[in-house]
C-alpha positions in Angstrom: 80.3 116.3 69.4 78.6 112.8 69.4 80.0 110.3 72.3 81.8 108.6 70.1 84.2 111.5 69.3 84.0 112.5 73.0 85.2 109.2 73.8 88.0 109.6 71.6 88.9 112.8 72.8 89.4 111.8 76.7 90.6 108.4 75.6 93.5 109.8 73.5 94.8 112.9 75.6 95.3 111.3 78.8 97.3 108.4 77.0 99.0 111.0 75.1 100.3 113.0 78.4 100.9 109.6 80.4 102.9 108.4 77.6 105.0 112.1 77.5 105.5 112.1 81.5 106.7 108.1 81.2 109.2 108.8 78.7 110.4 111.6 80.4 111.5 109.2 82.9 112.9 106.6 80.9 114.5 108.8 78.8 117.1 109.9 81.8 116.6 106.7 83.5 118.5 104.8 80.0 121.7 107.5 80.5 121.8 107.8 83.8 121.9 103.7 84.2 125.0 102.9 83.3 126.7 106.2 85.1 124.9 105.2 88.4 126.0 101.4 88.1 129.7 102.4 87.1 129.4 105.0 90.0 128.9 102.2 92.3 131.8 100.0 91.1 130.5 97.7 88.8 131.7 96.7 86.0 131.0 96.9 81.8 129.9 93.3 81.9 127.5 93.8 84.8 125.9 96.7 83.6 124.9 94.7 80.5 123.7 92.1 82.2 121.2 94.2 84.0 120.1 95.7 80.8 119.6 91.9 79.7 117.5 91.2 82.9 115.0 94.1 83.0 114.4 93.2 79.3 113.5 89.9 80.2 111.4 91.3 82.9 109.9 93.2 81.0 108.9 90.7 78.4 107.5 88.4 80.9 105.1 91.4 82.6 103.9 92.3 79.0 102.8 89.1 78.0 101.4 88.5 80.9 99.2 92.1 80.8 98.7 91.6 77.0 97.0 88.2 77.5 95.0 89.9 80.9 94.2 92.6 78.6 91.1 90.1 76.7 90.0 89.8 80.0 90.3 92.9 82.7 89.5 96.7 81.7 92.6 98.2 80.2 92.4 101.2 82.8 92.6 98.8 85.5 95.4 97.6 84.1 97.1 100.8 83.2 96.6 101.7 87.0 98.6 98.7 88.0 100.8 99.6 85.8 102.0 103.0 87.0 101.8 101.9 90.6 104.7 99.5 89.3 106.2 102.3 87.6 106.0 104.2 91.2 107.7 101.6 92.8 110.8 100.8 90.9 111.6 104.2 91.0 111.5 104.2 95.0 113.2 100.7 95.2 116.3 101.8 92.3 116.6 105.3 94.6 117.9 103.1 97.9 119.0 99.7 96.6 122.8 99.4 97.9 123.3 96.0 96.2 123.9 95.0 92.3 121.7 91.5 93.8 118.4 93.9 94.6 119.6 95.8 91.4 118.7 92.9 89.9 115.7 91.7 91.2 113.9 94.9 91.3 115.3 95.5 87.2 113.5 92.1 87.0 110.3 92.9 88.2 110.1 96.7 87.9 109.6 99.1 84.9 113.0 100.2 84.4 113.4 100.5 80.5 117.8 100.5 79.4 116.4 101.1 75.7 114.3 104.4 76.3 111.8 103.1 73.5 108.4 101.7 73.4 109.2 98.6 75.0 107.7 98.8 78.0 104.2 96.9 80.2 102.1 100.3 79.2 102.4 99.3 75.1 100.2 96.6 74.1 97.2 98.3 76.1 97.6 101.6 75.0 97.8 100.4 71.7 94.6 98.5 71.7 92.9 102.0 73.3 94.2 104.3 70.4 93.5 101.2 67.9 89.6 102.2 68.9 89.8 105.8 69.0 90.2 106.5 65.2 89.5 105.1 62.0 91.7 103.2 60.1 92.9 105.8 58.0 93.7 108.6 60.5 95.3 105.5 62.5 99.0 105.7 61.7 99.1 109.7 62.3 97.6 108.5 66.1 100.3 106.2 66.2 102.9 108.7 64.7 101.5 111.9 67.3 101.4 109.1 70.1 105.5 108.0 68.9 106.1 111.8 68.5 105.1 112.5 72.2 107.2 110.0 73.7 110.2 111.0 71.9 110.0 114.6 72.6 109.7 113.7 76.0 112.0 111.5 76.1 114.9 113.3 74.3 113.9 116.2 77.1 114.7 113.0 80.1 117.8 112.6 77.8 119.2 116.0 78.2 117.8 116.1 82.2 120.2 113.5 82.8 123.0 116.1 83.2 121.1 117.4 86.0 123.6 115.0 88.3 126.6 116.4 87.2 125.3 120.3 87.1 124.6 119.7 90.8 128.2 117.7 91.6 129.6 121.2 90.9 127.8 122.3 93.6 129.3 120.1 95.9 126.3 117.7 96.2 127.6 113.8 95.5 127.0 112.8 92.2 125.5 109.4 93.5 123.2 110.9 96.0 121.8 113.3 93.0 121.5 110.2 90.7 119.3 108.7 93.6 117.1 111.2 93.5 116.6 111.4 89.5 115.2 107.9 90.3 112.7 109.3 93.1 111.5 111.4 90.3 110.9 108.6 87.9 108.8 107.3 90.9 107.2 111.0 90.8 106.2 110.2 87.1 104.8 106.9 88.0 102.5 108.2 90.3 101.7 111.5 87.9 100.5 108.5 85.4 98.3 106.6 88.0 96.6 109.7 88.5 96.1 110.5 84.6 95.0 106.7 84.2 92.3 107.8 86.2 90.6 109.9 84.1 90.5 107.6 81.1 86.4 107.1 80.6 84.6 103.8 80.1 84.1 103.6 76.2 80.5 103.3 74.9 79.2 100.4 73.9 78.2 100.0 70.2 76.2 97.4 68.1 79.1 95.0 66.4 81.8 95.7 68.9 83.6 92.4 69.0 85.0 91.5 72.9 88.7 91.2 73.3 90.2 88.3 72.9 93.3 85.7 72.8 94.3 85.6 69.2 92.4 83.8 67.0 92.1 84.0 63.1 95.0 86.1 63.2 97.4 84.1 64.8 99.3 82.7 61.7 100.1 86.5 60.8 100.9 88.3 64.5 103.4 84.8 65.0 105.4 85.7 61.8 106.0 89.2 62.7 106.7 88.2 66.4 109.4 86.4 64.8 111.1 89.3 62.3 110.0 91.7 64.9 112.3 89.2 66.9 115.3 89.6 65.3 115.2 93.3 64.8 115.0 93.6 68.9 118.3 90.8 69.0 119.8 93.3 67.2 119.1 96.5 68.3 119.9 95.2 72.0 123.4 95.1 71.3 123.1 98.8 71.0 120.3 99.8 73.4 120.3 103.3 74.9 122.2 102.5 78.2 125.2 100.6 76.4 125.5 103.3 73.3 125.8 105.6 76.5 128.5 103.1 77.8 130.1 103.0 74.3 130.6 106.6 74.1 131.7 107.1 77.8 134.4 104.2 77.6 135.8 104.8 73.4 135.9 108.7 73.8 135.4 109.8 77.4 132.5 111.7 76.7 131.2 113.2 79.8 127.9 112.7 81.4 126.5 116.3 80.3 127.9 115.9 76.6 126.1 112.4 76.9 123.0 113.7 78.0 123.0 116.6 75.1 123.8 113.9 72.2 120.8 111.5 73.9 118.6 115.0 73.4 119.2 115.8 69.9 119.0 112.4 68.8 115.3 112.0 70.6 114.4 115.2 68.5 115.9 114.0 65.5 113.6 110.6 65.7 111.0 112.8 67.3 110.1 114.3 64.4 110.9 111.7 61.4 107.4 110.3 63.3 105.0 112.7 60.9 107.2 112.3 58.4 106.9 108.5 58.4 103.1 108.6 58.7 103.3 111.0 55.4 105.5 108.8 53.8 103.5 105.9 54.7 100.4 107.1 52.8 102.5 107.0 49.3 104.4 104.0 49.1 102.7 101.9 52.6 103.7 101.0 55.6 106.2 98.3 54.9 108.0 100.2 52.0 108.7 103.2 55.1 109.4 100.3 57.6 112.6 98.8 55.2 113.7 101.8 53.3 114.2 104.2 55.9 115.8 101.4 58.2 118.5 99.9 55.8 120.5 103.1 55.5 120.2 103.7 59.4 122.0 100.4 60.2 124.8 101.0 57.4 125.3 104.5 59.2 125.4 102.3 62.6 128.0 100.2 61.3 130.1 103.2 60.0 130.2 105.0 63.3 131.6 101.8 65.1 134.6 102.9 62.7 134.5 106.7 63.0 138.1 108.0 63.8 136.3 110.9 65.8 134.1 111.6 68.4 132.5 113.8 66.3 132.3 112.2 62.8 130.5 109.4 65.4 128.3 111.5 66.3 127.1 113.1 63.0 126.3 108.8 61.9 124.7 108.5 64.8 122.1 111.3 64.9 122.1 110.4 61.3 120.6 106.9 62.0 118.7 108.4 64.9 116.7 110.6 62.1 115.9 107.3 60.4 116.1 104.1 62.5 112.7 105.1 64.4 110.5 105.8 61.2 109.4 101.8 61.6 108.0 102.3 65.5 104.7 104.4 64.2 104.4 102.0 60.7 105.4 98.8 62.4 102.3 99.8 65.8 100.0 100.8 62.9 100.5 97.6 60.7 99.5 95.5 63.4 96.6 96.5 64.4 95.6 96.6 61.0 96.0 93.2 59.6 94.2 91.8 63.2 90.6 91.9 64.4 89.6 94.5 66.6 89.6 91.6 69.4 92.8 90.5 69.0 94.4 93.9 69.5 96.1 93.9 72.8 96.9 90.0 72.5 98.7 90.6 69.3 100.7 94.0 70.7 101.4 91.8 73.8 102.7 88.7 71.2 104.4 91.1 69.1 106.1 92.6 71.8 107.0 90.0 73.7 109.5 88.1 72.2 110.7 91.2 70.6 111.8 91.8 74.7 113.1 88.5 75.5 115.3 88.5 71.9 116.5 92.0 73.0 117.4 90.7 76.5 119.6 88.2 75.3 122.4 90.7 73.3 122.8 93.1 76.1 125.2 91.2 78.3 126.9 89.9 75.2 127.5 93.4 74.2 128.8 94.7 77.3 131.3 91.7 77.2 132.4 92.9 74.2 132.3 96.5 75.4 134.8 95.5 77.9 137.3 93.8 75.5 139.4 94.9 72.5 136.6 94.8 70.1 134.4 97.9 70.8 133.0 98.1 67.3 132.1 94.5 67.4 128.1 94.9 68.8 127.3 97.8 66.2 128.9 95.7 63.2 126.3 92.6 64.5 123.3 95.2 65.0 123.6 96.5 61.4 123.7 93.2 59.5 121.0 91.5 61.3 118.8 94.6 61.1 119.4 94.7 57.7 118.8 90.9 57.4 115.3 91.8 59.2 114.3 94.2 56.8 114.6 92.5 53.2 113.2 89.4 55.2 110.0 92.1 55.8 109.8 93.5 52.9 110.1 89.5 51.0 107.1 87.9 52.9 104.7 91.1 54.1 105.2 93.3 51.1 101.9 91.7 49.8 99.9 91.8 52.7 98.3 95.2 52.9 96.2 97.0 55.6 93.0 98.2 54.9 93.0 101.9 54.0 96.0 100.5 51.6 93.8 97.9 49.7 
C-alpha cells in the first residue's frame, strides 16, 4: 500500500466512526428536544424559537471554522470541535432555565434537524474531498451520508429510552437529562477518534487552502438556492415534525422514537442508491428529480386524515428527500479548487443555517394555532421552487468525472 492510500485509509475511517458516534447523538438529541422542553413547561412557540437560535448558532461557528479551516490543521480544528460537542451535552444535562437553554443552544452543538448541519461538515468535507479521486468521490460522500443516517436513525429509536425507564419509576426528566450526558459521552468518544487522524503527505502540486477565490461566483450562487432549500426545510426540521406528530395525533414518545428510526433507514439507504443514480443521469438530475416528489408527499401528509396514512407520506419522502445531501456535498467540491474546499462547504453551509434558523420559530407559531398544516404546505412549494431553480441555472455546469 503506497502512503498515499494509507493516508486515505486512516483519514477516512476515523471520520467515518466520528461522524456515526455524532449522529447517534443528534439523532436522539432532535426527538428528545422538544419532549424535554415541553416537560419543563414551555411552550410550542418557545421550543421553535430555540430550534431557530441553535441554527443561528450554528451558522455563525461554521463560518467561522470554514474560513479558520484555510488557515489551522483541520484536526485541530476537529478537536475543538468535539470538546464543544462535550460540553453542550454537560451544560443541556443541568440547565434549569429556558434563558441558559438559550445561550448554551447558541453557542453549543446541539443540532434540532439531525442532519448534516452541524461545525464538524465543511472540514470533514474538505478531508474526504482529498482522500479519493474524483470519480470514487460521491460513493465517499454517499458511505460517509450512509453512516450518519444509520446512526442516526439508531439515536432516533434510543430516544424511547426515557419513557422505557419512566415505567420503571425513574422521572422521565431526570432520564432525559442523562440522554444528554451521553451526547456529552459521544463528544468526548469523537475528540478521542480526532486524535488518530494522521498528518497527510505532502505532494508536488498540492495547492494550500484557501479563502475562495476563482470559484467564488459559483459557491455564492449555490449558497443562495442551497439557501432557500434550508428556509424551507426548517419549517419542518426534526424537533418540530416531532412536535407536529406529538400535538396533531398524540403520538407517544416511544411511537415517535420508532417512526424517527425507520425513517433514518429509509434515507439511510437511498444514499448508494443516489450515488448509482448519480453516475447515469449526474448529480443535479438526482438532486431535483428525487426531491420534487418528496415535497409533494410533504405537502400531502399535512392533509392525511390518519396518523397512519401520515406516516406512510412521510417515510415516503424520507426515502427520497435526502438523495440530494451525498450529490449536493459531492457537487461542490467538484466545481471548486482543491483550496477552496473547506471555504466553500463553510459558505455553502452557512447561510443554508442562518436561512433555516429563521422558519423554526415561525413554524412553531403556527404549530400552536389552528393552522397545523400551514409549515409543511410552505416547505413543499419553496423546496420545489429550489429545485427547478437548480436544475434551470446548474444543469450545464458539470463536474469533472461528468464532462
Amino acid at each position: 500500500m503506497d502512503s498515499n492510500a494509507a493516508w486515505e485509509t486512516a483519514s477516512v475511517v476515523p471520520l467515518l466512526l466520528a461522524r456515526g458516534l455524532r449522529d447517534f447523538g443528534d439523532g436522539f438529541a432532535a426527538v428528545l428536544l422538544p419532549a424535554y422542553l415541553l416537560a419543563m413547561g414551555l411552550s410550542p412557540w418557545q421550543v421553535g424559537v430555540l430550534s431557530s437560535v441553535s441554527l443561528f448558532g450554528s451558522s455563525l461557528l461554521t463560518l467561522t471554522v470554514g474560513m479558520l479551516g484555510a488557515r489551522l490543521e483541520h484536526r485541530r480544528l476537529l478537536l475543538a470541535a468535539a470538546g464543544l460537542m462535550a460540553m453542550t451535552g454537560i451544560l443541556f444535562s443541568v440547565a434549569e432555565t429556558y434563558a441558559i437553554l438559550l445561550l448554551v443552544a447558541f453557542a453549543g452543538t446541539i443540532n434540532p434537524s439531525s442532519g448534516s448541519v452541524s461545525v464538524f461538515v465543511p472540514i470533514e468535507h474538505a478531508v474526504l474531498s482529498r482522500a479519493v479521486v474524483p470519480k470514487r468521490r460521491t460513493a465517499l460522500f454517499a458511505r460517509y451520508s450512509l453512516v450518519g443516517a444509520l446512526a442516526g436513525a439508531v439515536g432516533a429509536l434510543s430516544a424511547a429510552t426515557p419513557d422505557l425507564l419512566g415505567r420503571s419509576g425513574i422521572d422521565p426528566l431526570t432520564a432525559i437529562k442523562g440522554m444528554f450526558v451521553l451526547y456529552a459521552m459521544l463528544g468526548v468518544a469523537g475528540y478521542l477518534i480526532y486524535r488518530r487522524l494522521p498528518q497527510r503527505p505532502a505532494q508536488q502540486g498540492d495547492q494550500k487552502p484557501s479563502a475562495l477565490g476563482p470559484s467564488r461566483k459559483i459557491v455564492f450562487k449555490l449558497a443562495a438556492l442551497f439557501s432557500l432549500d434550508s428556509f424551507a426545510g426548517g419549517f419542518v426540521v426534526q424537533s418540530l415534525l416531532a412536535l407536529w406528530l406529538f400535538q396533531k395525533f398524540d403520538m407517544s414518545l416511544a411511537a415517535a422514537s420508532l417512526f424517527f428510526f425507520c425513517s433514518g433507514l429509509l434515507s439511510a439507504f437511498s444514499f448508494p442508491v443516489a450515488a448509482w443514480l448519480s453516475g447515469r443521469i449526474g448529480l443535479i438530475n438526482t438532486m431535483v428529480f428525487t426531491h420534487i416528489p418528496s415535497s409533494l408527499c410533504l405537502i400531502l401528509a399535512a392533509f392525511a386524515p390518519t396518523l397512519w396514512l401520515a406516516l406512510t407520506l412521510l417515510l415516503v419522502r424520507a426515502a427520497l428527500s435526502q438523495m440530494d445531501v451525498p450529490t449536493r456535498s459531492s457537487y461542490v467540491m467538484a466545481v471548486v479548487t482543491e483550496g477552496e474546499r473547506a471555504a466553500a462547504a463553510s459558505v455553502t453551509s452557512v447561510p443554508r443555517s442562518l436561512a433555516a434558523a429563521l422558519s423554526p420559530a415561525l413554524a412553531g407559531a403556527m404549530f400552536g394555532g389552528p393552522f397545523l398544516a400551514g409549515p409543511f404546505i410552505l416547505c413543499g412549494i419553496l423546496k420545489i421552487t429550489y429545485d427547478l431553480l437548480l436544475l434551470v441555472q446548474f444543469r450545464h455546469i458539470k463536474p469533472p468525472e461528468e464532462s
